[in-house]
N, C-alpha and C positions, 0 to 999 in steps of 0.2 A: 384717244390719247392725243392725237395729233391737232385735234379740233382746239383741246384745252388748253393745248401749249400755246397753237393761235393766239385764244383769245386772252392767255394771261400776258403774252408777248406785246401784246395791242394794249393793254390794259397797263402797264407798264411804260411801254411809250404814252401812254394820255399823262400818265403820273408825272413823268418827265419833262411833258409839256406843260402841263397844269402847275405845278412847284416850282421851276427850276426857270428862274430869270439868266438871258442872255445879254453878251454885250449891247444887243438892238435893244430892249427893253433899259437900260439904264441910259444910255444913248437918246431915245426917244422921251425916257421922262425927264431927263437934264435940256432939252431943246425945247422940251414944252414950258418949262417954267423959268427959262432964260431969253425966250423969243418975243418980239412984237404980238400984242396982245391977238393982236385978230389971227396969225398965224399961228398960235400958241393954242388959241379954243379950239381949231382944226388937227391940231397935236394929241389935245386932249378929249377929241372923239374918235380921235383913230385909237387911241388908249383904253377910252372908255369899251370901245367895241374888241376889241384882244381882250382886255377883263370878262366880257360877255361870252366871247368864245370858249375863253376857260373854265368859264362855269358850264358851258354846254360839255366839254371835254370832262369836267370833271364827275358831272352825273355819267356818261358814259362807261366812266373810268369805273365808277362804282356800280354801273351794272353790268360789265364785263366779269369783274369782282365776284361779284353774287352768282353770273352764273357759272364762272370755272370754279366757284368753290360746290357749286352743284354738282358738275359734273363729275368733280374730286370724289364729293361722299359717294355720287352713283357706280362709278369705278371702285373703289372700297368696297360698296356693297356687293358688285358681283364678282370681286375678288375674293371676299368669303365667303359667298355662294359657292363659287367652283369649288375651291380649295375643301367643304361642306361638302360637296357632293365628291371630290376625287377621293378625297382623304377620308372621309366618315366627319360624323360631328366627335366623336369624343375626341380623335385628332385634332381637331378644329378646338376645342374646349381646350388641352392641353396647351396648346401652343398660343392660346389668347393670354393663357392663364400666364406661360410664359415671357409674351412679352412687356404684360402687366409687371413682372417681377420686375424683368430688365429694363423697364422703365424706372420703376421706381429707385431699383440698383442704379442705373443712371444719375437720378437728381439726387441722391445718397452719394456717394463717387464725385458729384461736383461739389456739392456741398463741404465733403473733407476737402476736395483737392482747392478748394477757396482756402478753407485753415490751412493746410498745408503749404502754403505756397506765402505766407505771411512769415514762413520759416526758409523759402526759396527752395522748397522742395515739392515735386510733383514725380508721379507712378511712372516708368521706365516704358511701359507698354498699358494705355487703355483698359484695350477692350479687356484684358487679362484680369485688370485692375475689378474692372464693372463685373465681370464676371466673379470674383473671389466675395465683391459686396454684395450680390445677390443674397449670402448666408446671413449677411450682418443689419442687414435693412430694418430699423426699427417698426416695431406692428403700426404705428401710427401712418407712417410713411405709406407702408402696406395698402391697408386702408383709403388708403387718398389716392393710388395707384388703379385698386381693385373698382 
């Protein structure tokens, strides 16, 4: 867990470097294109090479990406391994089954509380709320949950 955090933390800062112009960047491209030509080409290789880096940062970024989302599913996966062996499977079965509902009670519950809220009204307590929608969940919804 700790590895993943690393590397999504790193992976985030590349993001930030990669997107996110600073005032040196704006600064650096107004001096290159308002400067004496011969120091301006010298501008515009220091330019050209920070755009190069960021493409180096941004593959990075993206295989950083790939593999904390690896190691995401692999934690997932021996998180319902154990839980499969502590609990039994039909425990395991139930409680998928469960949060399959609660999910789909979820996007059900936002859905109303989008209409509702066109009226400037929304549920006093959530989770209460998603919990009561569990009953109400259309089979369709179901479906797309399961």
């Amino acid at each position: 867990m700790k590895l993943t955090y690393v590397i999504r933390m790193i992976s985030s800062w590349f993001a930030r470097v990669v997107y996110e112009r600073d005032e040196w960047d704006v600064n650096l491209a107004r001096a290159a294109h308002s400067i004496d030509i011969r120091l301006g080409i010298f501008l515009h290789l220091i330019r050209l090479t920070i755009w190069a880096s960021r493409r180096i940062l941004w593959v990075l970024m993206h295989a950083g990406h790939a593999v904390s989302c690896f190691m995401l599913r692999q934690m997932e996966y021996d998180a319902d391994t154990y839980e499969t062996k502590l609990a039994g499977s039909e425990a395991f079965a139930r409680t998928t089954a469960k949060f399959q509902n609660l999910s789909a009670a979820g996007a059900w519950a936002s859905h109303k509380m989008t209409e509702s809220w066109k009226n400037r009204r929304l549920p006093q307590n959530l989770p209460a709320f998603i919990s009561v929608s569990v009953k109400n969940i259309p089979a369709e919804m179901k479906k797309e949950a399961g």
